[in-house]
Structures are given as C-alpha cells and as structure tokens.
N, C-alpha and C positions, 0 to 999 in steps of 0.2 A: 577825490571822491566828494559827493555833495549830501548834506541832509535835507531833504527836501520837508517841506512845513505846509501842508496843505489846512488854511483856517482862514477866517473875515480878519478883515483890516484893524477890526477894532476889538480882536480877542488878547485882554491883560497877560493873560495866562501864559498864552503861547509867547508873550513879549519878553517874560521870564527867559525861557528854553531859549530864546534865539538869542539875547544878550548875553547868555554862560557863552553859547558854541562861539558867538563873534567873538568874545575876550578869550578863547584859546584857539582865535586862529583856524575857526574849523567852516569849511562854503557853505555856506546854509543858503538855500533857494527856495521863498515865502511865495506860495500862491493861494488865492483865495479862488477855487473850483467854478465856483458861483460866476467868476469873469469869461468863463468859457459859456458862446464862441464870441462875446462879441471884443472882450478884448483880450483874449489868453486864445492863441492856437497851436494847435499838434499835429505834428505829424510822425506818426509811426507805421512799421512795417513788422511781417512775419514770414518764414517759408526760405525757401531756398538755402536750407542748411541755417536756419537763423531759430531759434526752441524757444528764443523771449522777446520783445517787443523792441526794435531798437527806430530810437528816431529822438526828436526833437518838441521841448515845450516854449514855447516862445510868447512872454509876458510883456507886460508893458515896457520892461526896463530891461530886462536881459533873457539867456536864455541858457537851459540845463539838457544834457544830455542824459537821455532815458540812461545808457551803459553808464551815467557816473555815480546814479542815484544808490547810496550805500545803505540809509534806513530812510523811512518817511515817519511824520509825525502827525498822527491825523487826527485836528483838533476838531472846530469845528466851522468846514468848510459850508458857504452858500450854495443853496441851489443854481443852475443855469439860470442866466439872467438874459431875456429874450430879444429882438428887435422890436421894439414898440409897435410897427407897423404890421405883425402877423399878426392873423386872424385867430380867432380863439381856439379853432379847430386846431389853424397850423401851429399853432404854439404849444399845443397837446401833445402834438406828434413831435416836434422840435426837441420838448425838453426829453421826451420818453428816450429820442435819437443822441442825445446830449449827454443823458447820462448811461444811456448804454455802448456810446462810443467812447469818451474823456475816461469815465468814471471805470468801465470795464478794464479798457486798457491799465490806466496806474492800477487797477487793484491786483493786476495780473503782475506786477513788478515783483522779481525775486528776491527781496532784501527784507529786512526787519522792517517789521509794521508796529508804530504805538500806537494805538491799537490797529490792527486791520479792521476795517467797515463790518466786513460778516462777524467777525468776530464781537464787534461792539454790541453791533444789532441784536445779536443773539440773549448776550450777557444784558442787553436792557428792559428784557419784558421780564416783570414779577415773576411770573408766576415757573417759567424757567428757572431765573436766576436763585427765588428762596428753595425751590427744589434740591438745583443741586447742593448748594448752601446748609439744605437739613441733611443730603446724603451725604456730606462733605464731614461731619460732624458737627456743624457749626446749628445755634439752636435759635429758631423762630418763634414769633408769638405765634400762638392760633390766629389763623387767618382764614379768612372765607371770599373765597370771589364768586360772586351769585349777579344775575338781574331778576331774581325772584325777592321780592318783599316779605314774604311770609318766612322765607327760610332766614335773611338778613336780619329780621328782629325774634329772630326764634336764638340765632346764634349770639348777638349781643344780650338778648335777656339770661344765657347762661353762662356771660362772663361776670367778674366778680365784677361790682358797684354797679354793672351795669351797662356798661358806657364801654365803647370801642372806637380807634381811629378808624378813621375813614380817611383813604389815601387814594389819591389818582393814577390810573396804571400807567398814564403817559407824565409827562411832566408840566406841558403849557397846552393852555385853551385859548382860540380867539378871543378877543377884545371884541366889547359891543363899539367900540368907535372906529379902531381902523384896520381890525381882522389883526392886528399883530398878537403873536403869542404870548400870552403872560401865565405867572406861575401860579398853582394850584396848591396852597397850604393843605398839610393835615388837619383834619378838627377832630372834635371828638364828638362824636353821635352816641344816642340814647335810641330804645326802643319804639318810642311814642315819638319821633322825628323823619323816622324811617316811612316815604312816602309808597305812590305804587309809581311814579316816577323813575321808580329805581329798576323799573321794567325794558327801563328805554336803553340801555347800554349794562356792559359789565360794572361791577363795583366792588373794590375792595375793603372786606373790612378786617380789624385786626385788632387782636388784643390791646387792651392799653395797657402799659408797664409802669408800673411806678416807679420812676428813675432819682437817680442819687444825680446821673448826669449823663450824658453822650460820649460816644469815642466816634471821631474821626479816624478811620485808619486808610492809610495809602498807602498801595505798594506799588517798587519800583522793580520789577523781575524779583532777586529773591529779597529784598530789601523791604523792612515794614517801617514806617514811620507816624506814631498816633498822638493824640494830644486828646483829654478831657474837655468837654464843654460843657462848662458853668451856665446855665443861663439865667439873667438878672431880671428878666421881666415874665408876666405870665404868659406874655403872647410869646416868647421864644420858650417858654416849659413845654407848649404844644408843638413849636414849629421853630427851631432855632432861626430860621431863614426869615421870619419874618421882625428881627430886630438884634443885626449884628451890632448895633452899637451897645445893648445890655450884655455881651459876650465877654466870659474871659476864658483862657487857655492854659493847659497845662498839660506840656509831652509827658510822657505815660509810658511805661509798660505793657508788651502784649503777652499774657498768657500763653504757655507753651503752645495747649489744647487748642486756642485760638489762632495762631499761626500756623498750625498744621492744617485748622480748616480755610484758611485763608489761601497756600496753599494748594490746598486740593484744586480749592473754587476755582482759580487760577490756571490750573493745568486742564481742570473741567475744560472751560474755554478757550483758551491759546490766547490769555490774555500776557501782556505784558506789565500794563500799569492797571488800575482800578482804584476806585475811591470806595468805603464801607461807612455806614453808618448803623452803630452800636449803639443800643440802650443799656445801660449797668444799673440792674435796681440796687437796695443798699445793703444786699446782701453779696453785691460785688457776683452776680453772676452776669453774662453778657449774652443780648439777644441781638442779631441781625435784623435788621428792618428794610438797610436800603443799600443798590448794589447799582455803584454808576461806574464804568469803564469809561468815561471820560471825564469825569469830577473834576473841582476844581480844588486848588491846595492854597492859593496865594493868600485865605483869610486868614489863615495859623501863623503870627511871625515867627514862632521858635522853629515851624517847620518848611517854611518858604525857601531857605536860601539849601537846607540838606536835601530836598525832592528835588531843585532843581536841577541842582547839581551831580542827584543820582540819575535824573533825564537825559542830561547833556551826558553824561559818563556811557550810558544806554545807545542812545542815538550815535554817540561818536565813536564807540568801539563797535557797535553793531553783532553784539554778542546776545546768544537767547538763552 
C-alpha cells in the first residue's frame, strides 16, 4: 500500500511527512499535480462492475497504482502547467480539462484524505470557518466584513482605543513585478484611515486584542499540540509572520473548553489536520482569529518532530 503526497517540489513541510514514512519503511509516491499533463500522466477507468477509479499515475520516475493508494497527503500541490505553444483561449480550456479530469479523478479516491480539497476549501474562507468556530464554542473577536466605508469606521470607532485589525480574507496578492503571490500582513486601522476604496472588494475588520501572546495550535485527528508565541519585535506584536527571527516558543497547554471547540471545528469540516491561531490576552482568555487546514508546523522546534510524527502515524495506519 502507498501514501501518495500530492505538493510542489519545493514544500519543507511535506519533506518532514515523507522522511518519517521513508525511515519506517512505508511507499510513499510524491507528485506535484501541477506536472500534469505535460509530464505526469493517467490513466484510469470506471464501469463494468468496477464503483472506484482503477488505473495508473505515471511520473517522471515511477508509477503508482490508483488500487494501492491507502491515504493521500494533500499539501500544496501546483496548478496544471501548460504547453507553452497553446493559445490563450486554448489554455483556458486545457487547464479547466486538467483539472477537472486529473484533479476530479484523485479526489474521487476512497481512502484517507489530509486534508481532502473540498474539505480545505471550505474550512479556508473566514467568514465560514469563524462561524462555525463561534457555534463550536470557541470565542471571536468582533468582526465585520463590509465594502461599505461608512459602516467600517462606524464599527472601529466603537471598538475600544479605537483601532481594529484589518485582515485579508484570502492569504496572498499579486506582486507589482512579476504577478507572483505574496503575503498580506495584519495592520491595525483607525477610523480616519478608512478610505471609500474600501468599496471596491470585501474587507475584514476585527477587534484588536490586546495579547499577553499567541497559541499556535495543531491538530492531528484527535491529537492537539500548541506552543506560545513570544513576540520580540513590534512588527511581530501585529503580525508574528513578519519577523520570525524575534520569535520564541513555548508548548503549552490547551484548555479543556478549548479542545472541545477545536474539536467540534474539526468534525464541522471533516477535517483531519488544521492549524489555529489564538490570541490570549493577559487575563489568559483565548480568542480564535485564524483557521488554516493546511498550515504549516515546522517553525515550532519543541513541536516539529511530535506533529510529524502524529502525520506519518495518520497517513500510515490510515485510520479517521
């Protein structure tokens, strides 16, 4: 039986997960989705007494059978990557075929999914995820998603100092140089900041909390594993992401109450793994903020080598 590892060539993370399974011995089959068709092809069949998809993936270096696939790991694979030589149209149409042939098929495989695709998908837009998150028990800042200006600084003028994050509902924005995605810090907006700009697309805003410090928390099915983040400089008080080298760490404890909403969150979705990010102000209460079902773990050292290890344990018994 194989775990199949659908991500880019160049994902740390996944390099984790695949060096546990190699050192116990376990077939792990690494494809990056993105190489279909021009160098990853499939073929599979259905019908004739046949209820799942059986056939063949064939990479550059070897090849996996759809019947051996026991879990997939699905990090983060590339888009279809085209023949240079199609025309713009045809390439429209190509990737649409691309991914609703390649992509259709594996997601249709009947085995353990870290995470399934829909399932990701789902769990990644805001205003979903803090939802079920508040029905779950787990507690939110006030939050507003408006493209009304008038309503956005009516909402910040009636938080306390004043001032609210403003968060992006997606993660990454074009680049003015070469269109690649780059990522979109939290800041902290005021009243008198607040443009008519803000007309032009959705926009989140959300209480600021005044934090003692952050929790990372990760789960691995029912497994939690969380750590405190310290942050040393002012730009990571607002946005830890923008200066891990002023970071320090400290695994942690998760509140009963916290775990049960974690959880829920989790069963909400038919999530298997998920990353959370916690604000704890200093009265030691915990607010959710941010809800990524494919996060990443490997900045934690205390908690890099026990998630991976609860990944590979996941993937290789293939248990839910």
């Amino acid at each position: 039986m194989t775990v199949l590892v659908l991500t880019r060539p160049d994902d740390s993370t996944a390099d984790l997960v695949v060096a546990e399974l190699n050192e116990r011995s376990v077939r792990v089959h690494r494809l990056d989705p993105g190489d279909f068709p021009e160098n990853l092809t499939v073929s599979a069949r259905i019908g004739e007494g046949l209820t799942s998809w059986q056939g063949v993936l064939r990479g550059q270096h070897r090849d996996v059978s759809l019947s051996d696939i026991r879990s997939v790991y699905y990090r983060r694979p590339g888009a279809p990557r085209l023949h240079p030589d199609m025309s713009e149209q045809d390439a429209r149409w190509a990737q649409a075929e691309a991914q609703a042939g390649f992509s259709g098929m594996t997601y249709s495989l009947p085995c353990l999914w870290v995470n399934h695709p829909n399932r990701n998908a789902l769990a990644t837009y805001p205003p979903v995820a803090l939802a079920a998150a508040a029905r779950g028990g787990l507690a939110v800042p006030r939050t507003l998603i408006t493209n009304d200006p008038d309503r956005a600084r009516e909402f910040v003028s009636a938080l306390p100092g004043q001032v609210a994050a403003y968060k992006a509902l997606g993660t990454t924005h074009p680049s003015d140089q070469d269109d690649r995605p780059q990522a979109l810090w939290t800041t902290q907006v005021r009243p008198g900041e607040i443009d008519e700009s803000v007309r032009r697309t959705a926009h989140q805003f959300q209480e600021w909390v005044d934090k003692a410090y952050e929790v990372r928390l990760t789960a691995v099915a029912h497994s939690l594993f969380a750590a405190e983040i310290h942050a040393g400089s002012d730009a990571a008080c607002i946005d830890f992401r923008t200066d891990y080298d002023s970071l320090t760490f400290k695994p942690c404890q998760v509140p009963e109450r916290i775990a049960g909403g974690v959880h829920m969150l989790m069963y909400t979705f038919g999530l298997q793994y998920v990353a959370l990010d916690f604000l704890v102000n200093p009265q030691g209460h915990w607010y959710l903020v941010d809800v990524n079902p494919n996060g990443q773990w490997g900045f934690i050292p205390d908690l890099r080598a026990p998630i991976t290890r609860a990944l590979a344990d996941l993937l290789e018994r293939a248990h839910t």
